[in-house]
C-alpha positions as CSV (number, residue, x, y, z in Angstrom):
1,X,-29.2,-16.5,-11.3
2,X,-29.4,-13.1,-9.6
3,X,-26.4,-13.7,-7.3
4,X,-24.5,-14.4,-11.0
5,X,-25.4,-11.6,-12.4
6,X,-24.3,-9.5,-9.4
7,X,-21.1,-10.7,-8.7
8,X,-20.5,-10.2,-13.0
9,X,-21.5,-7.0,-12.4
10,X,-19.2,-6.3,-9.8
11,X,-16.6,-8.1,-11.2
12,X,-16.9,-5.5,-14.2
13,X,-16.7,-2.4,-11.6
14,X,-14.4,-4.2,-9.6
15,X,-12.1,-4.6,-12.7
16,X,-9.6,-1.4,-11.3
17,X,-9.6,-3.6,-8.2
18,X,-8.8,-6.6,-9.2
19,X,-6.2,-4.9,-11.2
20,X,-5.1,-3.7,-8.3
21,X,-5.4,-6.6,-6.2
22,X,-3.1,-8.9,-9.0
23,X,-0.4,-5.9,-9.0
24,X,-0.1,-5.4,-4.8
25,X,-0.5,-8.7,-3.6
26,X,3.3,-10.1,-4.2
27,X,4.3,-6.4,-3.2
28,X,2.3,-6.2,0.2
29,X,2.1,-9.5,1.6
30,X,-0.8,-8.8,4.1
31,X,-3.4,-8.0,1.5
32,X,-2.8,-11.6,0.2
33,X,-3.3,-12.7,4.2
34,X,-5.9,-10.6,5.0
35,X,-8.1,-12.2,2.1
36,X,-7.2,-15.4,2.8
37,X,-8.2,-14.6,6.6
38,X,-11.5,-13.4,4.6
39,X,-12.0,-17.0,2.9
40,X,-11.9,-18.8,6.4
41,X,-8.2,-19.6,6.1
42,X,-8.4,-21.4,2.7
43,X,-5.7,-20.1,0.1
44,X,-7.6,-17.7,-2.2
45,X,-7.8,-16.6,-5.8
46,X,-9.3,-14.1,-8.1
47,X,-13.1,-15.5,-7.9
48,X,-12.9,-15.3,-3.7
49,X,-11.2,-11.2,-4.3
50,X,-14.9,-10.8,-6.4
51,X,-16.8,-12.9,-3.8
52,X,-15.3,-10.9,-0.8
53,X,-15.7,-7.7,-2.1
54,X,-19.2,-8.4,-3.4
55,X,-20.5,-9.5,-0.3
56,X,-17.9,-8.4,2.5
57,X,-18.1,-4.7,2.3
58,X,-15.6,-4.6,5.5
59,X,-13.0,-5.9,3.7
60,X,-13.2,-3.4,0.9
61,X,-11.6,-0.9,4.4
62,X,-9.1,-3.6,5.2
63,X,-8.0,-3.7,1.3
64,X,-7.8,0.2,1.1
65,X,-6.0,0.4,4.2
66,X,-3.5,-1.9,2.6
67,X,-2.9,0.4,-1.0
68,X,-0.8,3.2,-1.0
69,X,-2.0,6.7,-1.4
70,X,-2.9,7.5,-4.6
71,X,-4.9,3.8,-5.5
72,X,-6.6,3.6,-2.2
73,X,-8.6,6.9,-3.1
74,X,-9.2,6.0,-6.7
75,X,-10.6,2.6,-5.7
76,X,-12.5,3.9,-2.9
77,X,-14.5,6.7,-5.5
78,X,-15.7,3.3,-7.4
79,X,-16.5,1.3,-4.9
80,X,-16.4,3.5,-1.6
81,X,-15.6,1.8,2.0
82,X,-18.0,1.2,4.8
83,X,-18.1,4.5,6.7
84,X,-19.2,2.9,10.2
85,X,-16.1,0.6,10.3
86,X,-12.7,1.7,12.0
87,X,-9.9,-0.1,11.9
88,X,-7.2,0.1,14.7
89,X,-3.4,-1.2,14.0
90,X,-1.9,-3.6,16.6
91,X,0.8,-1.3,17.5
């Protein structure tokens, strides 16, 4: 019941997220990837978005390195990033 509650909980703070998340996907292809990568490959929905933020705080970085600008640093005042993870491009 506790896990329930926590993801509704985040689901309500994550609302600015998941709009987010609905808007970029079709627009930048690899956030739709990357959270697939996130649910072991499978193809994934809103309810795995909520899951994987809720309980994969590394992929909130992944995510915010995905948004533009101006989103990225609105999103990442509500539910800030991990501070210890880095991400490098493959360049």
């Amino acid at each position: 019941m506790k896990i329930r509650y926590i993801r509704w909980l985040y689901t309500i703070i994550g609302f600015f997220h998941i709009c987010a998340y609905l808007f970029y996907r079709s627009r930048i292809i690899e956030i739709k990837e990357d959270l697939d990568a996130h649910c072991n490959g499978k193809d994934s929905n809103i309810i795995d978005f909520v899951k994987v933020l809720t309980w994969r705080r590394e992929y909130r970085n992944v995510f915010y390195y995905r948004l533009p600008f101006l989103p990225r640093h609105i999103l990442n005042a509500i539910l800030p990033k991990v501070k210890t993870s880095v991400i490098v491009p493959n360049n």
